[in-house]
Structure formats: structure tokens, C-alpha cells
C-alpha positions as CSV (number, residue, x, y, z in Angstrom):
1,X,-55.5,-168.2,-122.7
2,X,-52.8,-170.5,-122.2
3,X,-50.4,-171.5,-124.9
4,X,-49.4,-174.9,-125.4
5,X,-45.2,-175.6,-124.0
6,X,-42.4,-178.1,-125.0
7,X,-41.4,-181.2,-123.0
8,X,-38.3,-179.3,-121.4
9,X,-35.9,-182.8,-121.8
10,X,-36.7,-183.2,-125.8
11,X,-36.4,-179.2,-126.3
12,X,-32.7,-179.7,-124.4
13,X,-31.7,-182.5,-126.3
14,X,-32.9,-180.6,-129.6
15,X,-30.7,-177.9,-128.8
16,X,-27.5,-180.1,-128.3
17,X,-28.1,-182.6,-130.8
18,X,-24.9,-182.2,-132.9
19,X,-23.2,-179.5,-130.7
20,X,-20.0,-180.0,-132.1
21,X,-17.0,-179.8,-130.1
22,X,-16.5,-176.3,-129.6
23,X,-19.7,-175.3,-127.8
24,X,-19.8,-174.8,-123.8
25,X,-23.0,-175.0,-121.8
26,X,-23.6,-173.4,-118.7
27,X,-27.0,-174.5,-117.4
28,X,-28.6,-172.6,-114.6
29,X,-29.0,-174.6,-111.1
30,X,-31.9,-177.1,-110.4
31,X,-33.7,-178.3,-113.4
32,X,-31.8,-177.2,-116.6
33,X,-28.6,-178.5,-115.0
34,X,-30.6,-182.0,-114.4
35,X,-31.8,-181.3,-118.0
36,X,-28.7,-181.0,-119.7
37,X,-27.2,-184.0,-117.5
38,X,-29.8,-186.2,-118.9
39,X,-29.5,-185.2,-122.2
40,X,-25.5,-186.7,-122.2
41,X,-22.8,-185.5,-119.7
42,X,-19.9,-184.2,-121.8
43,X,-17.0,-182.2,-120.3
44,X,-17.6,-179.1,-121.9
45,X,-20.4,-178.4,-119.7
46,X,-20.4,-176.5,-116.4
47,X,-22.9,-177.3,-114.0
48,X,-23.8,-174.7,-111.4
49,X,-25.0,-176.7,-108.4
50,X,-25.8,-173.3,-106.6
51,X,-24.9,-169.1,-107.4
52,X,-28.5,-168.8,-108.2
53,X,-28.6,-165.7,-110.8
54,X,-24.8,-166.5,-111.8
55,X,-25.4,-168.8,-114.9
56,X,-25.5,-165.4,-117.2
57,X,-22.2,-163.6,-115.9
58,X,-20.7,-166.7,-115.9
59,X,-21.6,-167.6,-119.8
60,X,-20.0,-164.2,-120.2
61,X,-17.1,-164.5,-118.6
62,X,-16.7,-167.4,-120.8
63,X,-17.4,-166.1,-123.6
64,X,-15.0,-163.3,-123.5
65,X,-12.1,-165.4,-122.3
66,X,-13.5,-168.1,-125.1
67,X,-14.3,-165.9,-128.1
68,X,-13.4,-169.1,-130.7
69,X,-15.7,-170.8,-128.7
70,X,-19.7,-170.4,-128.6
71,X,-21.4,-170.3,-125.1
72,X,-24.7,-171.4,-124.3
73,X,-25.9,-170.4,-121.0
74,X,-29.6,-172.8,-120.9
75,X,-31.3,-171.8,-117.4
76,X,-34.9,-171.1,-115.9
77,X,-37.0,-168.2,-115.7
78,X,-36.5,-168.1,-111.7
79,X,-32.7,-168.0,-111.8
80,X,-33.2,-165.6,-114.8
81,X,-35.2,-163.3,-112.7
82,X,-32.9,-163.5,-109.5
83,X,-29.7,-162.6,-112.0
84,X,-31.1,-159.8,-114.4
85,X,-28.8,-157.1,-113.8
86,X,-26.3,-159.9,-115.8
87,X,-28.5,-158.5,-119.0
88,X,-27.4,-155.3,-118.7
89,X,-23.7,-156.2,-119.0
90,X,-24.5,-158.7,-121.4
91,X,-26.1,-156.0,-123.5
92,X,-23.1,-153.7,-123.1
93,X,-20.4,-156.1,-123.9
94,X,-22.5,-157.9,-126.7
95,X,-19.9,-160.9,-127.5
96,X,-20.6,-162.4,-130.4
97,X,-20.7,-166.6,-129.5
98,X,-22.8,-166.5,-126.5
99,X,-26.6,-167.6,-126.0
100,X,-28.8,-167.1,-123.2
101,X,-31.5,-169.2,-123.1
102,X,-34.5,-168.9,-120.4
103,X,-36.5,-172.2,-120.1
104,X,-39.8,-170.4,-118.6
105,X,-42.2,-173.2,-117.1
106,X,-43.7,-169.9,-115.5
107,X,-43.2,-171.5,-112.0
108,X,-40.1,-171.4,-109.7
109,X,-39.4,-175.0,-110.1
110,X,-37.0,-175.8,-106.9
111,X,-39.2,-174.3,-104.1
112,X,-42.9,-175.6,-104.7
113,X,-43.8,-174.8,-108.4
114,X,-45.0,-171.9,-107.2
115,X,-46.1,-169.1,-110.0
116,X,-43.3,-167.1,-111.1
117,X,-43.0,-163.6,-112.3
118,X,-43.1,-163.9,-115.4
119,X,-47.0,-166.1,-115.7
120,X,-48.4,-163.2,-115.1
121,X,-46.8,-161.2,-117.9
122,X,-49.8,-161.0,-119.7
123,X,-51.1,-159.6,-116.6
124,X,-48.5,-156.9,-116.3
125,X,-45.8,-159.2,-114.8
126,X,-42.4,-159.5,-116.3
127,X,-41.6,-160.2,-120.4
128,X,-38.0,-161.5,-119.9
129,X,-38.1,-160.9,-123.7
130,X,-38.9,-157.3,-123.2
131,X,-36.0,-156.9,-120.4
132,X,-33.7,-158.0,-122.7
133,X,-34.8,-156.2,-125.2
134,X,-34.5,-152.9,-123.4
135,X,-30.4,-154.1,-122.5
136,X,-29.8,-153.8,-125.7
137,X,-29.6,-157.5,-126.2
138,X,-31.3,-159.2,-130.1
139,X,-32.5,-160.7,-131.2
140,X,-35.0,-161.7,-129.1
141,X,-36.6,-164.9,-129.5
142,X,-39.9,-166.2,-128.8
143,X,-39.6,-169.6,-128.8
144,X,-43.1,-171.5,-128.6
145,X,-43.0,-174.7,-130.7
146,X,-40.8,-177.2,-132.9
147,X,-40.6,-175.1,-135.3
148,X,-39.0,-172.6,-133.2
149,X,-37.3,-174.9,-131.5
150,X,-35.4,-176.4,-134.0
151,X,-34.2,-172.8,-135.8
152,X,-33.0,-171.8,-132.1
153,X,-31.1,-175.0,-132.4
154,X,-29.7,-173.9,-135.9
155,X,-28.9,-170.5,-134.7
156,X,-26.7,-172.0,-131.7
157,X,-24.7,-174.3,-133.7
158,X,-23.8,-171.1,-136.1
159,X,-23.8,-168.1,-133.7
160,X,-22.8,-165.3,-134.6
161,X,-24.0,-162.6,-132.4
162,X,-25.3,-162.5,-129.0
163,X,-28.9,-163.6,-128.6
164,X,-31.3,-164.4,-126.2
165,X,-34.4,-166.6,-126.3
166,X,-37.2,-167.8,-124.0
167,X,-38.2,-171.3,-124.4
168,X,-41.6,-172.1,-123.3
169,X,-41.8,-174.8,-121.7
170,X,-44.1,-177.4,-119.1
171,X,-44.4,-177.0,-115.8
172,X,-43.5,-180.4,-115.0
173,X,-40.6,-182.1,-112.8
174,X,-39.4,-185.0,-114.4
175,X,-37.0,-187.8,-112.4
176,X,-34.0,-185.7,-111.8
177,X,-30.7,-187.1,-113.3
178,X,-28.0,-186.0,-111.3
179,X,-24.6,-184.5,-112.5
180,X,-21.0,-184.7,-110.8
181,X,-21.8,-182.4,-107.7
182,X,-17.7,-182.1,-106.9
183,X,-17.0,-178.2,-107.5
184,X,-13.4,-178.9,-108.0
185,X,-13.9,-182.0,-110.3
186,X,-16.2,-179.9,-112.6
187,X,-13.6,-176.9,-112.5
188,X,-10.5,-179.2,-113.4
189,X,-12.5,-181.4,-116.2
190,X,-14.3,-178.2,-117.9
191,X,-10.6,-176.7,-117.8
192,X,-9.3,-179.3,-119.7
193,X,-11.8,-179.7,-122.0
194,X,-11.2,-176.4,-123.1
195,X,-7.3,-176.6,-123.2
196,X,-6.6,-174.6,-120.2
């Protein structure tokens, strides 16, 4: 049975609409960096144009050095998967203003659309809400619709305790809007935007 998804551009923007001036975004490579590119460059965002399976440790890092600031790490189910151990730590550490958010289109997006691990999960594949579950990580949320949608987006503009959420989302590659691809430029603008 399959379950109806969000448009992944509107669910992005829904999430950032209004994100104040103290929240950081670290979006996974490929399509959530794209995603969060089109939904309004700002400097406070770090865009990982490769490390797939970083975006996690690196919203951690963050947060930790960051703690007056929240963190959103927004990334795929693919770079999710390659990058799971980062639950674990995640779980262990548990800082309070950081967000991981798995956009799951069930397919791995940058290679071919081919199905990902976790479209089979009713089929014993993998529940990335389950795995993070079992790091110790909640809550745990489910996101499937707007309604959903929009109290993930209320949560992240108060956080106040780690969480994690799975987005669903369509499997669908929309025109790709390009951030700054200069590693250094992105380093020395994100350090300044955060007073460093």
C-alpha cells in the first residue's frame, strides 16, 4: 500500500519559513542541499557538496560548539543510511538544539532513483525511525502530511531536545538550484555568520 508523500521543495521551505536568526542548516549532499538552496540561500547554512554520511556528525559538531544555537541537519534517506553509526553518537551525546531530519523519497536520488533500503521497510528493510530509536535518540517522528509537517516546523523553531524525524517525501527530481560550490567561501561565510 503506498502512502501518499510531500513535495520535498514546499516541505523545505515549510520548515525554514521564519527560521529566525539563530538556526544553522546543514543539508546532506545532492538534493536536500539543492532543496535548501532553493528555498533562499542565507549564510547560516552549510552546504556539503560531498562527505556522503557526514551531514549528522557534522550537525553535532555544531551543535556542541553552538549550544545557543539550534542545528538542523535536513538530508536524504541514502546519505542517512551511508552515515548511521553518526546515530549512535548522536544518541550518546544527546545535545539539546540539534535536529536530524531524513527526507526519505525511498530511492537513492543521485545515482539512478534506484530503490533504497529503507522502501522495503515494510518488507523487512530498514525503519530509520526504529534505528534511531534503538540509539537512544526521541522523539521519533513520523512525518507523513501537513499536518505533521507544520508541528516538525514548530518543534524546530523551539527545540529543545534532540530529535529526529523522517519526512516522507516524492520521489521526484526537480530542476536543481545550485549553491556556492567553493569549500573555502562556504567555510569563511558560515564562520562569520556565526561570529567566529
Amino acid at each position: 500500500m503506498s502512502m501518499a508523500r510531500l513535495e520535498r521543495r514546499a516541505a523545505m521551505a515549510t520548515l525554514l519559513s521564519d527560521r529566525g536568526e539563530d538556526l544553522l542548516v546543514v543539508p546532506g549532499l545532492g538534493s536536500t542541499c539543492w532543496d535548501l538552496a532553493a528555498a533562499g540561500d542565507n549564510d547560516r547554512n552549510f552546504y556539503l557538496w560531498g562527505a556522503m554520511g557526514g551531514a549528522a556528525m557534522i550537525g553535532l559538531g555544531l551543535a556542541l560548539a553552538q549550544p545557543a544555537k539550534r542545528v538542523a541537519v535536513i538530508t536524504g534517506d541514502g546519505e542517512m543510511l551511508m552515515g548511521l553509526g553518526s546515530l549512535a553518537t548522536i544518541g550518546i551525546q544527546k545535545p539539546p538544539n540539534l535536529a536530524v531530519i531524513v527526507f526519505d523519497n525511498g530511492v537513492y536520488g543521485e545515482t539512478g532513483m534506484q530503490p533504497s533500503h529503507t522502501q522495503a521497510r515494510d518488507l523487512g528493510g530498514v525503519d530509520l525511525l526504529k534505528v534511531a530509536a534503538g540509539c537512544g535518540i526521541e522523539p521519533c517522528l513520523d512525518v507523513q502530511d501537513q499536518a505533521g509537517l507544520d508541528g516538525l516546523a514548530g518543534r524546530l523553531k523551539s527545540l529543545n531536545g534532540t530529535l529526529f524525524a523522517r519526512v516522507l517525501i516524492e520521489a521526484v527530481d526537480p530542476p536543481r538550484v545550485l549553491p556556492e560550490r567553493d569549500g573555502v567561501v562556504l567555510k569563511r561565510r558560515f564562520r562569520a555568520a556565526i561570529g567566529l
